[in-house]
C-alpha positions as CSV (number, residue, x, y, z in Angstrom):
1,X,0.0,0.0,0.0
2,X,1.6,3.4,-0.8
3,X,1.2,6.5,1.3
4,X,1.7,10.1,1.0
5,X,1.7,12.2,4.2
6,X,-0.4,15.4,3.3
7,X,1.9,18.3,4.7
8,X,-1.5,20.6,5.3
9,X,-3.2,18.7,7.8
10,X,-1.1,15.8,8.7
11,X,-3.7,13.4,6.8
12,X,-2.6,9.9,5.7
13,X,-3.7,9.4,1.8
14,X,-4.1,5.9,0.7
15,X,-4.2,4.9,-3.0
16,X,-8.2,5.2,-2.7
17,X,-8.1,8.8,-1.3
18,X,-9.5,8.2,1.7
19,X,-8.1,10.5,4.2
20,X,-7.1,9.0,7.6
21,X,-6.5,11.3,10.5
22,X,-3.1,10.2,11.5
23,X,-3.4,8.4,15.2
24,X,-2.4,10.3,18.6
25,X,-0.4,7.2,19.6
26,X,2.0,8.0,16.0
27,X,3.0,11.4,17.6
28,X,3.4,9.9,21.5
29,X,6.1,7.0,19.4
30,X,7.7,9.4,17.5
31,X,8.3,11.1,20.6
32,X,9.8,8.4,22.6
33,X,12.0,7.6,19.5
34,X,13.5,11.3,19.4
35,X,13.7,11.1,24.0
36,X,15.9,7.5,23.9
37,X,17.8,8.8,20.3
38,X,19.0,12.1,22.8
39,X,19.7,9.3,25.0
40,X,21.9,7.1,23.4
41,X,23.9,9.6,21.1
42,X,24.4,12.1,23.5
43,X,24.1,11.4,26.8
44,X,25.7,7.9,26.9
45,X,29.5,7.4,28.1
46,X,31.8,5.7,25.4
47,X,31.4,4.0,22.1
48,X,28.5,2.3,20.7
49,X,28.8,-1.2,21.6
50,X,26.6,-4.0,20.9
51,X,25.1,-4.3,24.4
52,X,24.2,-0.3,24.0
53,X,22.9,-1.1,20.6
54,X,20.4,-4.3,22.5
55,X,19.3,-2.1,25.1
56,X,18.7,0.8,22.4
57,X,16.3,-1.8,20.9
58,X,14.7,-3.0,24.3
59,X,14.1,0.5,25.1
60,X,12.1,1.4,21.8
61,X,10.0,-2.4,22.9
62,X,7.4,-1.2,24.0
63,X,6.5,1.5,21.5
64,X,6.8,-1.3,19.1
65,X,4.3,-3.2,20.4
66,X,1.5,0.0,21.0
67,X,2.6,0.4,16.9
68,X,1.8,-3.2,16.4
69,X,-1.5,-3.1,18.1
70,X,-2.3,0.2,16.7
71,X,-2.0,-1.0,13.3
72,X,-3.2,-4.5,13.5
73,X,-6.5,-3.9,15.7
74,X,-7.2,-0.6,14.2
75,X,-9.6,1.5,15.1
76,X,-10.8,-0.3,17.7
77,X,-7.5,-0.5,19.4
78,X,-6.0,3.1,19.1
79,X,-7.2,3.9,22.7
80,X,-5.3,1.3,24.3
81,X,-1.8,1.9,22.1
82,X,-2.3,5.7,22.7
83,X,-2.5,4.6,26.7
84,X,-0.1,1.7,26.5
85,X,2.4,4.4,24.8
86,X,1.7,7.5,26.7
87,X,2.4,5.4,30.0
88,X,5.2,4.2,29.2
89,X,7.3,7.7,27.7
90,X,5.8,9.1,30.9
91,X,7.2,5.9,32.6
92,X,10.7,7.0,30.4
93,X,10.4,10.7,30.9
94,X,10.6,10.5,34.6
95,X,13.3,8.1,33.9
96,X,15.4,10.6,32.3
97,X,14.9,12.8,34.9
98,X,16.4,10.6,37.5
99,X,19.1,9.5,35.6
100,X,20.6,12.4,33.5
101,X,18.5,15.6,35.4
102,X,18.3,15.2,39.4
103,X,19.7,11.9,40.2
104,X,19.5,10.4,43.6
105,X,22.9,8.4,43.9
106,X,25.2,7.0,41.6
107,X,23.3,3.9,41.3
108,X,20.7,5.8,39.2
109,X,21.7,4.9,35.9
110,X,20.9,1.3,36.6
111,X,17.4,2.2,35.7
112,X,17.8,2.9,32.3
113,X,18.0,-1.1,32.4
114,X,15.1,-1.9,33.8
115,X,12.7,0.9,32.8
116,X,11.6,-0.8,29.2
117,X,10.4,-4.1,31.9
118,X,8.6,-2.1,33.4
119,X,6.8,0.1,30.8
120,X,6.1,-3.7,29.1
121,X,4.8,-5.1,32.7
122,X,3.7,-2.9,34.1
123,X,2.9,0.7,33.0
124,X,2.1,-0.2,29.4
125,X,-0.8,-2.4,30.5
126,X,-2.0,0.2,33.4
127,X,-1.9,3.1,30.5
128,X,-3.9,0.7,28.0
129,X,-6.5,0.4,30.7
130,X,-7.2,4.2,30.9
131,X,-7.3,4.5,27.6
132,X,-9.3,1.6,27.2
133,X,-11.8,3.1,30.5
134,X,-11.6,6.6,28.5
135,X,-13.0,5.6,25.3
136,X,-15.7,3.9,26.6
137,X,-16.6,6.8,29.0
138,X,-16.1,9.1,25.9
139,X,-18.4,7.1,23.7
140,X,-21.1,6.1,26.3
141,X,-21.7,10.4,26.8
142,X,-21.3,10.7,22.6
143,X,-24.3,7.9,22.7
144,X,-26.3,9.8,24.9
C-alpha cells in the first residue's frame, strides 16, 4: 500500500483517497524515539557497543508493540496503544529525569536497564487500561 503524508493537515492518503487522521499514539512513538535517540547519542559514556545497541532496541520495545496493536487492531484498538504508549514515555520521561537531570545516587543509571520491563509489565498495561476506561466513557456520553 503506498502513502503520501499530506503536509496541510497531517492526513494519511491511501491509494483510494480516503483520508485518515493520523493516530495520537503516531505522535506519542515518535516522541519516545526522538527522548531514547538524545539518550543514546548524547548522553551515553563511550562508544557504541553491541550491548548499548540491544538495550537501544529494548528500550524502543514497547513503542513497538502499542505500533503493532495500533495498526493490527485498528480503530478499535487506538485507545489502548495511545494509553499503552503514553504510559510508558511518561514511565521514560521521569526516567530521564532521575538519571541524567536530578539523580539520587550514583546507582541511578541502573534504571535505564530496567525501565523498558517495566513500561512492558507494568505501565504499558495500566496506560492501555485508561485508555481503554476513557474511550468507553467518551463514547457512552457521545451515545447519549
Amino acid at each position: 500500500m503506498v502513502r503520501a503524508l499530506a503536509s496541510r493537515d497531517v492526513l494519511i492518503q491511501d491509494l483510494d483517497d480516503q483520508p485518515m487522521r493520523l493516530p495520537p499514539v503516531a505522535f506519542v512513538i515518535v516522541v519516545a524515539c526522538l527522548l531514547h535517540v538524545y539518550t543514546f547519542a548524547f548522553k551515553a559514556d563511550g562508544d557504541w557497543s553491541f550491548f548499548m545497541l540491544g538495550l537501544f532496541a529494548f528500550s524502543l520495545s514497547p513503542y513497538a508493540l502499542a505500533a503493532a496493536v495500533g495498526w493490527w487492531f485498528k480503530p478499535a484498538a487506538l485507545p489502548l496503544a495511545l494509553g499503552f504508549a503514553a504510559a510508558a514515555l511518561a514511565g521514560d520521561l521521569y526516567m530521564h529525569y532521575a538519571v541524567f537531570i536530578a539523580p539520587k545516587g550514583s546507582t541511578a543509571a541502573i534504571g535505564l536497564l530496567f525501565m523498558p520491563v517495566w513500561n512492558l509489565m507494568l505501565l504499558g498495561p495500566v496506560g492501555a487500561l485508561v485508555g481503554w476506561g476513557v474511550a468507553r466513557i467518551v463514547r457512552a456520553k457521545a451515545a447519549r
